[in-house]
C-alpha positions as CSV (number, residue, x, y, z in Angstrom):
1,X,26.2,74.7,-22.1
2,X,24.9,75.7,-25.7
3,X,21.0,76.0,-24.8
4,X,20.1,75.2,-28.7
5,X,22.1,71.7,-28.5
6,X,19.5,68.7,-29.0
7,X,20.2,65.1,-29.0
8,X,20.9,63.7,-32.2
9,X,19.2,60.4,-33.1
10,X,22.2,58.0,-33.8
11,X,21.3,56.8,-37.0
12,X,21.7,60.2,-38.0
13,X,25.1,60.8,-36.1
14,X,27.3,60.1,-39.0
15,X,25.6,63.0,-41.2
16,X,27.2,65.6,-38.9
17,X,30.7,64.9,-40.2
18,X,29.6,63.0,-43.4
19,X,30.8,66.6,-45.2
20,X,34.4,66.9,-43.9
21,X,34.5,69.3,-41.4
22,X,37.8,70.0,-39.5
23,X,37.1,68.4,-36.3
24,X,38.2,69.0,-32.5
25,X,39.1,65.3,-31.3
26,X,38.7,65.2,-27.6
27,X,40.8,62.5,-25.0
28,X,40.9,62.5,-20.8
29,X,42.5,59.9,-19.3
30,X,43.1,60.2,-15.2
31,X,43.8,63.8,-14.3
32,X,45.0,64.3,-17.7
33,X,43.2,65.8,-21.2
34,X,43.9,67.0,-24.4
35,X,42.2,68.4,-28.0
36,X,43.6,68.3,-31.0
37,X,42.9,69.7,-34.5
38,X,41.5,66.7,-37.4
39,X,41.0,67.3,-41.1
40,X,40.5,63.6,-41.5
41,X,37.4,62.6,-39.8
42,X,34.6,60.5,-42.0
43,X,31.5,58.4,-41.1
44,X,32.5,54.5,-41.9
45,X,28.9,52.5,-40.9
46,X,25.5,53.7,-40.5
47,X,24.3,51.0,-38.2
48,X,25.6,50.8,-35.3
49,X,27.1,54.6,-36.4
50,X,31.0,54.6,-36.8
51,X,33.6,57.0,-37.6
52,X,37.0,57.2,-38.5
53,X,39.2,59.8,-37.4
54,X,43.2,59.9,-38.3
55,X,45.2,60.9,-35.6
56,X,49.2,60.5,-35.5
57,X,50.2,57.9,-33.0
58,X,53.2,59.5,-31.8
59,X,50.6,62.2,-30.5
60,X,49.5,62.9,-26.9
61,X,45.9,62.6,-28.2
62,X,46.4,59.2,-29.3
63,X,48.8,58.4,-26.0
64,X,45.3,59.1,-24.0
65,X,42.8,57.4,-26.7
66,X,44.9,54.6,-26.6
67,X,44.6,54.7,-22.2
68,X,41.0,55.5,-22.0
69,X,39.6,53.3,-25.3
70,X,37.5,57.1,-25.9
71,X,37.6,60.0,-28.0
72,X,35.3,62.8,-28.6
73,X,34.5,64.4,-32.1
74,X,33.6,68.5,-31.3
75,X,32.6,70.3,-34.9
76,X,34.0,73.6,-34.9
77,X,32.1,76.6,-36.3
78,X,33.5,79.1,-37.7
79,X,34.0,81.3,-35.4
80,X,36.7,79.5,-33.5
81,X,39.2,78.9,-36.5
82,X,41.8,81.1,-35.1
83,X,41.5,78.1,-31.7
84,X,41.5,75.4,-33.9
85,X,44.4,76.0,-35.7
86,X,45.9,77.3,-32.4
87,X,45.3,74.1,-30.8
88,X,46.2,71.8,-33.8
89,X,49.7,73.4,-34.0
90,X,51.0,72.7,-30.2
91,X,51.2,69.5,-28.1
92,X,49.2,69.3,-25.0
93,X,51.7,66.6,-23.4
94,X,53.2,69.5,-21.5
95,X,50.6,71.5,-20.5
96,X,46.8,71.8,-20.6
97,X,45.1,73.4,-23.7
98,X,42.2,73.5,-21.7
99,X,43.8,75.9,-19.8
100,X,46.3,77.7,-21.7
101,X,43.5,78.4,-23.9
102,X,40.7,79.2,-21.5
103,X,38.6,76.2,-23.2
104,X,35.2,75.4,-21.0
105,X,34.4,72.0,-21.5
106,X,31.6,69.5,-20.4
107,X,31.7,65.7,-19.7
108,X,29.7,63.9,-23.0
109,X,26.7,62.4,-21.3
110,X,27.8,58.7,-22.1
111,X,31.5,58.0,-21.8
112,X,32.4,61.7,-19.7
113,X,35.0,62.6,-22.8
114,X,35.0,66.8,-22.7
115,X,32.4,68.4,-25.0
116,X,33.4,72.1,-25.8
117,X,31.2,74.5,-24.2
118,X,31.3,77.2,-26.9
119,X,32.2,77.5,-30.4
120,X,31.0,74.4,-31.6
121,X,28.2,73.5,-33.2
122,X,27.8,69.8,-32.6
123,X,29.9,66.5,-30.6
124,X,29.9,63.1,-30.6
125,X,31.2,60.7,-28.1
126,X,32.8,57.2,-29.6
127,X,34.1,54.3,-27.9
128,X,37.1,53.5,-30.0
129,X,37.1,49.5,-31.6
130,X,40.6,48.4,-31.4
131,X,42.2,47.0,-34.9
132,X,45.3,45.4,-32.9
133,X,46.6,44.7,-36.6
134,X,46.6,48.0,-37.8
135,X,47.3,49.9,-34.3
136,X,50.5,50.1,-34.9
137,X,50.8,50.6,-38.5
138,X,48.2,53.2,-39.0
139,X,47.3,56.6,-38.0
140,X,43.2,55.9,-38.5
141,X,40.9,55.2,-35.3
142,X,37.7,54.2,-35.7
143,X,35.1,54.6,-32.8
144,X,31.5,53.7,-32.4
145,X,29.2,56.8,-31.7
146,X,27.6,56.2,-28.2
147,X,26.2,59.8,-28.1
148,X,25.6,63.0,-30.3
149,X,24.1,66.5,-30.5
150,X,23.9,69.5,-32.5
151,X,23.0,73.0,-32.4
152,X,19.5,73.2,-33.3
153,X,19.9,76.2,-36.0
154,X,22.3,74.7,-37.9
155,X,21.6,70.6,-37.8
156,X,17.5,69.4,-37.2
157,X,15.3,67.0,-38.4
158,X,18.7,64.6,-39.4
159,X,20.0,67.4,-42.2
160,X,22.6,70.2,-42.0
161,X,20.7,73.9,-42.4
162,X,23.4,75.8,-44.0
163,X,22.7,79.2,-44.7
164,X,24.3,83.3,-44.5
165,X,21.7,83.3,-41.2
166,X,24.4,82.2,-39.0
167,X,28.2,82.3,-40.5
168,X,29.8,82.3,-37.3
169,X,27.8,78.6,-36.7
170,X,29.3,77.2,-40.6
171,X,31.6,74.1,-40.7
172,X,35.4,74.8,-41.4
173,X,37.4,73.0,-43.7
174,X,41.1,72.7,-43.7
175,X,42.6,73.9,-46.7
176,X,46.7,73.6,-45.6
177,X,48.5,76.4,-43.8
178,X,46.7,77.9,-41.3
179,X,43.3,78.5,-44.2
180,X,40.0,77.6,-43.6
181,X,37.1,77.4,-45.9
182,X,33.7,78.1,-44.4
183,X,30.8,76.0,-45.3
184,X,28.2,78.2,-47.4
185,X,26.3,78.4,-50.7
186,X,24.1,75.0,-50.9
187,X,23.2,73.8,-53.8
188,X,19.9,72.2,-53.9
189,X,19.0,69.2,-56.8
Protein backbone atom coordinates (compact mmCIF):
# COMPACT_ATOMS: atom_id res chain seq x y z
CA UNK A 1 0.00 0.00 0.00
CA UNK A 2 1.24 3.58 -1.02
CA UNK A 3 2.28 4.93 2.58
CA UNK A 4 1.69 8.76 1.26
CA UNK A 5 -2.06 7.95 0.24
CA UNK A 6 -4.51 10.10 2.51
CA UNK A 7 -8.15 10.20 2.44
CA UNK A 8 -9.66 12.60 0.24
CA UNK A 9 -12.55 14.73 1.57
CA UNK A 10 -15.46 13.93 -0.84
CA UNK A 11 -16.37 17.26 -1.79
CA UNK A 12 -13.06 17.44 -3.13
CA UNK A 13 -13.20 13.90 -4.95
CA UNK A 14 -14.23 15.25 -8.30
CA UNK A 15 -11.01 17.59 -8.50
CA UNK A 16 -8.74 14.50 -8.87
CA UNK A 17 -10.09 13.75 -12.36
CA UNK A 18 -11.64 17.28 -13.04
CA UNK A 19 -8.31 17.64 -15.48
CA UNK A 20 -8.71 14.53 -17.79
CA UNK A 21 -6.39 12.14 -16.74
CA UNK A 22 -6.36 8.66 -18.55
CA UNK A 23 -7.94 6.61 -15.90
CA UNK A 24 -7.64 2.83 -14.84
CA UNK A 25 -11.47 1.74 -14.34
CA UNK A 26 -11.52 -1.09 -12.00
CA UNK A 27 -14.62 -4.05 -11.85
CA UNK A 28 -14.73 -7.55 -9.61
CA UNK A 29 -17.69 -9.37 -9.75
CA UNK A 30 -17.54 -13.12 -7.93
CA UNK A 31 -14.21 -14.70 -8.56
CA UNK A 32 -13.77 -12.64 -11.48
CA UNK A 33 -11.91 -8.97 -12.14
CA UNK A 34 -10.80 -6.79 -14.64
CA UNK A 35 -9.08 -3.03 -15.50
CA UNK A 36 -9.34 -1.35 -18.29
CA UNK A 37 -7.77 1.82 -19.86
CA UNK A 38 -10.36 5.33 -19.93
CA UNK A 39 -9.59 8.61 -21.65
CA UNK A 40 -13.15 9.68 -20.94
CA UNK A 41 -13.57 10.05 -17.32
CA UNK A 42 -15.05 13.72 -15.98
CA UNK A 43 -16.62 14.87 -12.70
CA UNK A 44 -20.60 15.45 -13.41
CA UNK A 45 -21.87 16.80 -9.62
CA UNK A 46 -20.09 18.23 -6.82
CA UNK A 47 -22.63 17.28 -4.08
CA UNK A 48 -23.06 14.22 -3.57
CA UNK A 49 -19.62 13.83 -5.91
CA UNK A 50 -20.35 12.07 -9.36
CA UNK A 51 -18.42 11.00 -12.22
CA UNK A 52 -18.82 9.86 -15.57
CA UNK A 53 -16.74 7.46 -17.07
CA UNK A 54 -17.28 5.97 -20.88
CA UNK A 55 -16.77 2.56 -21.11
CA UNK A 56 -17.86 0.32 -24.33
CA UNK A 57 -20.72 -1.96 -23.35
CA UNK A 58 -19.74 -4.80 -25.34
CA UNK A 59 -16.63 -4.84 -22.91
CA UNK A 60 -15.83 -7.27 -20.10
CA UNK A 61 -15.40 -4.23 -17.83
CA UNK A 62 -18.82 -3.17 -18.40
CA UNK A 63 -20.08 -7.07 -18.42
CA UNK A 64 -18.82 -6.89 -14.50
CA UNK A 65 -19.96 -3.08 -13.72
CA UNK A 66 -23.14 -4.02 -14.95
CA UNK A 67 -23.09 -7.51 -12.30
CA UNK A 68 -21.68 -5.78 -9.41
CA UNK A 69 -23.50 -2.02 -9.79
CA UNK A 70 -19.29 -0.86 -8.89
CA UNK A 71 -16.39 0.49 -10.51
CA UNK A 72 -13.24 1.87 -9.41
CA UNK A 73 -11.47 4.99 -10.92
CA UNK A 74 -7.27 4.38 -10.37
CA UNK A 75 -5.27 7.68 -11.74
CA UNK A 76 -2.23 6.48 -13.33
CA UNK A 77 1.05 8.35 -12.95
CA UNK A 78 3.29 8.47 -15.29
CA UNK A 79 5.33 5.97 -14.73
CA UNK A 80 2.98 3.14 -15.62
CA UNK A 81 2.04 4.37 -19.21
CA UNK A 82 3.70 1.49 -20.85
CA UNK A 83 0.73 -0.76 -18.37
CA UNK A 84 -1.86 1.36 -19.16
CA UNK A 85 -1.82 1.27 -22.64
CA UNK A 86 -0.86 -2.50 -22.16
CA UNK A 87 -3.93 -3.12 -20.41
CA UNK A 88 -6.34 -0.81 -22.52
CA UNK A 89 -5.33 -2.77 -25.63
CA UNK A 90 -6.38 -6.55 -24.44
CA UNK A 91 -9.58 -8.00 -23.12
CA UNK A 92 -9.52 -9.45 -19.71
CA UNK A 93 -12.64 -11.87 -20.47
CA UNK A 94 -10.13 -14.56 -21.03
CA UNK A 95 -7.69 -14.17 -18.60
CA UNK A 96 -6.69 -12.12 -15.59
CA UNK A 97 -4.74 -8.75 -16.14
CA UNK A 98 -4.19 -8.90 -12.69
CA UNK A 99 -2.16 -11.63 -13.24
CA UNK A 100 -0.79 -11.67 -16.59
CA UNK A 101 0.44 -8.37 -15.64
CA UNK A 102 1.75 -8.89 -12.12
CA UNK A 103 -0.82 -6.07 -10.96
CA UNK A 104 -1.08 -5.91 -6.84
CA UNK A 105 -4.20 -4.59 -5.96
CA UNK A 106 -6.21 -3.72 -2.73
CA UNK A 107 -10.00 -3.91 -1.87
CA UNK A 108 -11.25 0.12 -1.83
CA UNK A 109 -12.28 0.61 1.78
CA UNK A 110 -16.03 1.07 0.98
CA UNK A 111 -17.42 -1.10 -1.85
CA UNK A 112 -14.00 -3.79 -1.92
CA UNK A 113 -13.54 -2.70 -5.87
CA UNK A 114 -9.39 -3.28 -6.42
CA UNK A 115 -7.29 -0.16 -5.80
CA UNK A 116 -3.84 -0.51 -7.56
CA UNK A 117 -1.08 -0.97 -5.20
CA UNK A 118 1.63 0.89 -7.17
CA UNK A 119 1.82 3.34 -9.89
CA UNK A 120 -0.96 5.30 -9.13
CA UNK A 121 -1.33 8.33 -7.62
CA UNK A 122 -4.89 8.46 -6.49
CA UNK A 123 -8.54 6.03 -6.63
CA UNK A 124 -11.90 6.44 -6.12
CA UNK A 125 -14.57 3.94 -5.49
CA UNK A 126 -18.25 4.80 -7.11
CA UNK A 127 -21.41 3.03 -6.82
CA UNK A 128 -22.69 3.20 -10.37
CA UNK A 129 -26.56 5.04 -10.68
CA UNK A 130 -28.26 3.12 -13.28
CA UNK A 131 -29.92 5.28 -16.37
CA UNK A 132 -32.05 2.17 -17.56
CA UNK A 133 -32.89 4.54 -20.60
CA UNK A 134 -29.64 5.23 -21.70
CA UNK A 135 -28.00 1.66 -20.58
CA UNK A 136 -28.39 0.41 -23.61
CA UNK A 137 -27.86 3.15 -25.96
CA UNK A 138 -24.86 4.63 -24.41
CA UNK A 139 -21.31 3.90 -23.62
CA UNK A 140 -21.24 6.69 -20.43
CA UNK A 141 -21.62 5.29 -16.67
CA UNK A 142 -21.94 7.52 -14.08
CA UNK A 143 -21.19 6.47 -10.41
CA UNK A 144 -21.39 8.20 -7.08
CA UNK A 145 -17.99 8.57 -5.29
CA UNK A 146 -18.37 6.62 -1.95
CA UNK A 147 -14.50 6.80 -1.22
CA UNK A 148 -11.24 8.54 -2.47
CA UNK A 149 -7.54 9.08 -1.83
CA UNK A 150 -4.50 10.48 -3.19
CA UNK A 151 -0.89 10.53 -2.89
CA UNK A 152 0.01 13.14 -0.60
CA UNK A 153 2.91 14.77 -2.81
CA UNK A 154 0.99 15.26 -5.65
CA UNK A 155 -2.87 16.08 -4.41
CA UNK A 156 -3.28 17.91 -0.54
CA UNK A 157 -5.24 20.41 0.86
CA UNK A 158 -8.19 19.70 -2.15
CA UNK A 159 -5.61 21.00 -5.11
CA UNK A 160 -3.31 19.07 -7.54
CA UNK A 161 0.65 19.89 -6.71
CA UNK A 162 2.06 19.54 -10.07
CA UNK A 163 5.55 20.09 -10.38
CA UNK A 164 9.30 18.57 -12.12
CA UNK A 165 9.73 17.28 -8.19
CA UNK A 166 8.04 14.10 -8.99
CA UNK A 167 7.51 13.25 -12.89
CA UNK A 168 7.14 9.73 -12.47
CA UNK A 169 3.88 10.75 -9.97
CA UNK A 170 2.32 13.35 -13.18
CA UNK A 171 -1.15 12.63 -14.71
CA UNK A 172 -1.22 10.98 -18.30
CA UNK A 173 -3.30 12.04 -21.00
CA UNK A 174 -4.24 10.04 -23.98
CA UNK A 175 -3.30 11.57 -27.05
CA UNK A 176 -4.35 8.47 -29.66
CA UNK A 177 -1.99 5.61 -30.57
CA UNK A 178 -0.21 4.38 -27.97
CA UNK A 179 1.04 8.59 -26.83
CA UNK A 180 0.80 10.00 -23.66
CA UNK A 181 1.17 13.51 -22.51
CA UNK A 182 2.45 14.03 -19.03
CA UNK A 183 0.91 16.64 -16.87
CA UNK A 184 3.58 19.53 -16.22
CA UNK A 185 4.27 23.26 -16.52
CA UNK A 186 1.31 25.00 -14.38
CA UNK A 187 0.40 28.08 -15.15
CA UNK A 188 -0.62 30.16 -12.25
CA UNK A 189 -3.35 33.37 -12.70
Amino acid sequence: MNPHFRPVALDHASRLINHGPTVLVTTAHGARRNLMAAAWSMPVEFTPPRIAVVIDKHTFTAELAAASGMIGICIPGAAIAALVHAVGSESGRDHDKFERHGIAARPGPVLGVPWLEDGCIACLEGRLLREPHAEDAYDTWFAEVVAAAADDRVFSGGRWSVSDDHPELQTIHHLGGGLFARAGNVIRT
